[in-house]
N, C-alpha and C positions, 0 to 999 in steps of 0.2 A: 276852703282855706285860701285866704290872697298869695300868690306869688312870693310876696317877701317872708309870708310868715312859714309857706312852705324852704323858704330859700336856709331859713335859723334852723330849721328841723334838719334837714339834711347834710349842713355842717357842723351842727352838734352831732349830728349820727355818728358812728365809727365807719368809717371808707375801707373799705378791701382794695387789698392790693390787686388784683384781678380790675378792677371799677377804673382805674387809676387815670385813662385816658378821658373818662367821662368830666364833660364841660356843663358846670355847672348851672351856664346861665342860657340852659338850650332846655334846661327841666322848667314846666309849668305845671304842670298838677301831674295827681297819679290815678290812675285808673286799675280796672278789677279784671282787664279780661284773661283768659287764659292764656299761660308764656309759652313763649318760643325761647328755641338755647340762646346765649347770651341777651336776653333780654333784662335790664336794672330793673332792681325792684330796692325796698325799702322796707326792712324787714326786722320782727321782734324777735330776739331769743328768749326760748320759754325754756328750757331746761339742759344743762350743759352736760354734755357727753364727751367724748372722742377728744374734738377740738373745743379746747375752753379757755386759747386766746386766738387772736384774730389778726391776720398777718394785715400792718397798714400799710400805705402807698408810701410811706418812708421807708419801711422794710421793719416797721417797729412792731414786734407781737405784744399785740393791745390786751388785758386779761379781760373777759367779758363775765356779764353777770347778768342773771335772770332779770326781764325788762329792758337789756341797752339794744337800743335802738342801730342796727347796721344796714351800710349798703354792699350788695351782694349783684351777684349775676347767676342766672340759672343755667345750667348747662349739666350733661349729663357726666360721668365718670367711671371710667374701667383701670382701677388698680389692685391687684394682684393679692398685695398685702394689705389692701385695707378695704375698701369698698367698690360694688359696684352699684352702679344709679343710675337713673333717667328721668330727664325732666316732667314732671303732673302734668295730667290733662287740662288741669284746671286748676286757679289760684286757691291752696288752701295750706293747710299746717304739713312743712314737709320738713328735708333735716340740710344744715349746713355739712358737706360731706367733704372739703378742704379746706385748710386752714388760710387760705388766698381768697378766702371765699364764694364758693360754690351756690349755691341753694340747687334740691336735687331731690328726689325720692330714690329712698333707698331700696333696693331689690334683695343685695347679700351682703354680707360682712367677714373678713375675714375670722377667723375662730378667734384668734388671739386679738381681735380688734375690738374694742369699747364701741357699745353704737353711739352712733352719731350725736351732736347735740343738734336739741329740737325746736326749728323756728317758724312764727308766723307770719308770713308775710301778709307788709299792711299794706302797699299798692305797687305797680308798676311804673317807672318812670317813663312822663308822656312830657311833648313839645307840647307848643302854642297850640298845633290844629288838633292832637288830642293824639297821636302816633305814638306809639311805643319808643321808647328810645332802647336802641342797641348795640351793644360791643362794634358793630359792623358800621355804624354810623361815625364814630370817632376812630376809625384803621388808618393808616399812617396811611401818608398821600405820598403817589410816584414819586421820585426822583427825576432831577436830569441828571445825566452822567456826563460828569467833567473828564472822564480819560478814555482812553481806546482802550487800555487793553483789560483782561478781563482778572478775575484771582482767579487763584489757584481754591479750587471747593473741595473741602475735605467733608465727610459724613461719618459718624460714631453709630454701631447699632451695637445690640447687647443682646445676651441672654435673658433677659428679665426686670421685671422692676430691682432697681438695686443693687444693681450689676456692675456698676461707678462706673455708667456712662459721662456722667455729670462730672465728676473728679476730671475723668480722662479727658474730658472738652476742657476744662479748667488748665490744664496742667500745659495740654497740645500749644494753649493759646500763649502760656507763660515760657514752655520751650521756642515758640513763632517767632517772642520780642526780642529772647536773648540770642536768637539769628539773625537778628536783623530786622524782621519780616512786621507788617502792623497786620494783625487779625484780627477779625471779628467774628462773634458765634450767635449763630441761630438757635433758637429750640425749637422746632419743627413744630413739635405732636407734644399732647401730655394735659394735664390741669391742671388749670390759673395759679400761678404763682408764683413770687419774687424767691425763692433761696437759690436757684439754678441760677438765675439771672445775676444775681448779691456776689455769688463765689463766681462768676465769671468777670466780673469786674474788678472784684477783692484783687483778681489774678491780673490785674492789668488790661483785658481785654476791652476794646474800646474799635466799634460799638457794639452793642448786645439788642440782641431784638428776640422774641418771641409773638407765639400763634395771638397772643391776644394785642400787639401791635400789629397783626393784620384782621382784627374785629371778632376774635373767637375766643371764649370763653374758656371752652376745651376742646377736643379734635376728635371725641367719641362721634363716631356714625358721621365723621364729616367725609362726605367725597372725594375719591382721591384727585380727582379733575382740581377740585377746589382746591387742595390741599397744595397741588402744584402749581396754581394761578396764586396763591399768597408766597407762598416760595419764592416765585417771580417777582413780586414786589418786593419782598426783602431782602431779595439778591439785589434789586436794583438801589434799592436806600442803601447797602450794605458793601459794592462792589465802587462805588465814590470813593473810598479811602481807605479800604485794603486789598491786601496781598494777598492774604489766606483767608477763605470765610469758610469754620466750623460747622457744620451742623449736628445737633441732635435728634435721634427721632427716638423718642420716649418708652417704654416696657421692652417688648422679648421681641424677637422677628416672627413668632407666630399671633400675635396681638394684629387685629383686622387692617387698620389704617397703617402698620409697621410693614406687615405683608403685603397691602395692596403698592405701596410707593417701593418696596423695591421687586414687584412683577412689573411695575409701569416701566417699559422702556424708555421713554421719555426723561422719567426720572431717571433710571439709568447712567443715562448719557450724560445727564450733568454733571456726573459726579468727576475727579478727576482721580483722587482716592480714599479708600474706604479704611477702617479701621473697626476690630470687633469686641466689645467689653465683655465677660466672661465673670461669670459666679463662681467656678469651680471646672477644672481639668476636662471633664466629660464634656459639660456647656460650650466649653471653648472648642472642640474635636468637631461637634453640633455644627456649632454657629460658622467657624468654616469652610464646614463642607455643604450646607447651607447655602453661603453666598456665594460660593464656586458653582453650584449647581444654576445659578441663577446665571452664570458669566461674572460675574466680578471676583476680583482678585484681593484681599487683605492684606495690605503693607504689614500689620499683624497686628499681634492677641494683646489685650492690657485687661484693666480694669479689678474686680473687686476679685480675684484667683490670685493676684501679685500679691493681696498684702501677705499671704503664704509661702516662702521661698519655698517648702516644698512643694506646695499644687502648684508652683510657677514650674518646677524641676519636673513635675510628672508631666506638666501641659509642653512645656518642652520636649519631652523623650515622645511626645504622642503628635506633633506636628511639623511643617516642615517651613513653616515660615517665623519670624521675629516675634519672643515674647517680651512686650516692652514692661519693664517695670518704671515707677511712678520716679526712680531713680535714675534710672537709665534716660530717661527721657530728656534730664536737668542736665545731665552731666558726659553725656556720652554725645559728643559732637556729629556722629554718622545718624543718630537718631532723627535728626527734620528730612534729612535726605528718603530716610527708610519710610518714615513716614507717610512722604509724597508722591511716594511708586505709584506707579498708576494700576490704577482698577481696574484698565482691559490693555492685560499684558498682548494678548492675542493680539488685536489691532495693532495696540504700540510695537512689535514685532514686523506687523507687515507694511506699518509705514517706514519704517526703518531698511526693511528689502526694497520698497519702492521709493525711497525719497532721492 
């Protein structure tokens, strides 16, 4: 196939949101060999399951249908409520396991989950010299930083997929601006996909970056080393022009790559304060005494227990710091202050006896 006649195929394909950064005039042919995580491929769907539209790089969910032709990235996936996967050894018929698009072999499914829809991938995208082309090749390039002083970095963790970690970054970022403050939010951890990103914006937040702005597909089995050197770079694309920079980090604090970034001291430290998203009254008690155990400290509890005024009123009688609701947030002016408490009151105490 010539270059150009590959170039028509590939823009008539359906593009995934996930693909988004990929430049099109760096693909020359496609090759067969076996993928590695975020590696593009070019792929057919044979029979529609689960996801049966296909989230595009506009944020427009495309309907798909037996034979249309998509671009995907492979990369593996651990979610709670729906699937878990890991990338094949070898190029063959596997399943689209995110609507941002994934490609991925499936391991388990959640009970109540539809399996997956099922596709074939028809090559890998390769350059001129015949290299795979990958997420990690089009990652956003360093910054220089035009000011001295640093923001203030908030971090969101939760109880679980679904926990409205996501609302609570949304929300944080939209209480920032009517303080004055420009923020920005990360999405740390999680798989490819534009809706977190969409409602962070929707919310005014300006900029917004996630893991696949720093070449990652998804964050399953990624390194916590690595995970803190992309951090780094999107602190520093991120830390140019705001005040506050949000972070998410994706499912429950016992999820591998959730756990490993807050035993990392390093990570740690960066934080300035922390905030913890709760499914329900017990979760929140959990999550906690959880990250107290670790040293950090919770400005406090929000998330998917608020939309409850009574599990907000039980999680209340059961702890001793701030239960924000999604109200309280908007309207209650001591809220960005409580917010920004710091995360190691400890220290903050003894610089205070020694300052």
């Amino acid at each position: 196939m010539t270059n150009s006649a590959l170039n028509r195929r590939l823009h008539k394909a359906k593009q995934s949101f996930s693909t988004r950064r990929l430049e099109y005039d760096r693909v020359s042919s496609l090759v067969t060999c076996s993928p590695k995580p975020g590696d593009l491929c070019l792929a057919r769907i044979d029979r529609l399951g689960h996801h049966s539209r296909l989230e595009l790089v506009t944020g427009r969910r495309a309907h798909l249908n037996p034979g249309d032709e998509v671009i995907l990235t492979f990369g593996a996936r651990y979610a709670t409520d729906q699937f878990h996967s890991v990338v094949p050894n070898r190029l063959k018929p596997c399943q689209m396991v995110a609507a941002g698009g994934i490609a991925s072999e499936l391991v388990s499914r959640h009970a109540k989950t539809r399996i997956p829809t099922q596709i074939s991938p028809i090559g890998l995208l390769a350059d001129r010299t015949g290299s795979v082309l990958n997420l990690r090749d089009f990652a956003i390039e360093p910054a220089q930083p035009i000011k001295d002083t640093q923001p203030h970095i908030m971090c969101v963790v939760g109880s679980s997929m679904n926990a409205g970690k996501t609302t609570l970054v949304a929300e944080l970022g939209r209480m920032a601006i009517q303080g004055g403050l420009r923020p920005c939010a990360i999405k740390l951890t999680g798989t490819g996909s534009g809706g977190d990103l969409w409602k962070f914006i929707d919310n005014g937040i300006d900029p917004v970056f996630d893991f696949s702005d720093g070449g990652y597909a998804t964050t399953v089995d990624v390194p916590v080393a690595e995970l803190e050197d992309m951090l780094a770079l999107l602190l520093n694309a991120a830390g140019m022009s705001a005040d506050l920079v949000i972070i998410e980090i994706a499912d429950g604090v016992y999820q591998k790559e959730t756990a490993g970034l807050l035993a990392s001291s390093s990570f740690r430290d960066r934080l300035d304060s922390i905030l913890f998203a709760a499914a329900d009254p017990m979760s929140g008690v959990a999550g906690v005494k959880y990250l107290r155990d670790l040293g950090l400290e919770p400005s406090g509890v929000s998330g998917a227990v608020t939309a409850s005024p009574l599990a907000a009123q039980e999680l209340a009688a059961a702890i001793d710091i701030e239960v924000l609701t999604i109200d309280r947030l908007l309207n209650d002016d001591s809220a960005l202050s409580i917010c920004m408490r710091s995360a190691h009151p400890v220290e903050s105490r003894l610089l205070a006896k020694f300052a």
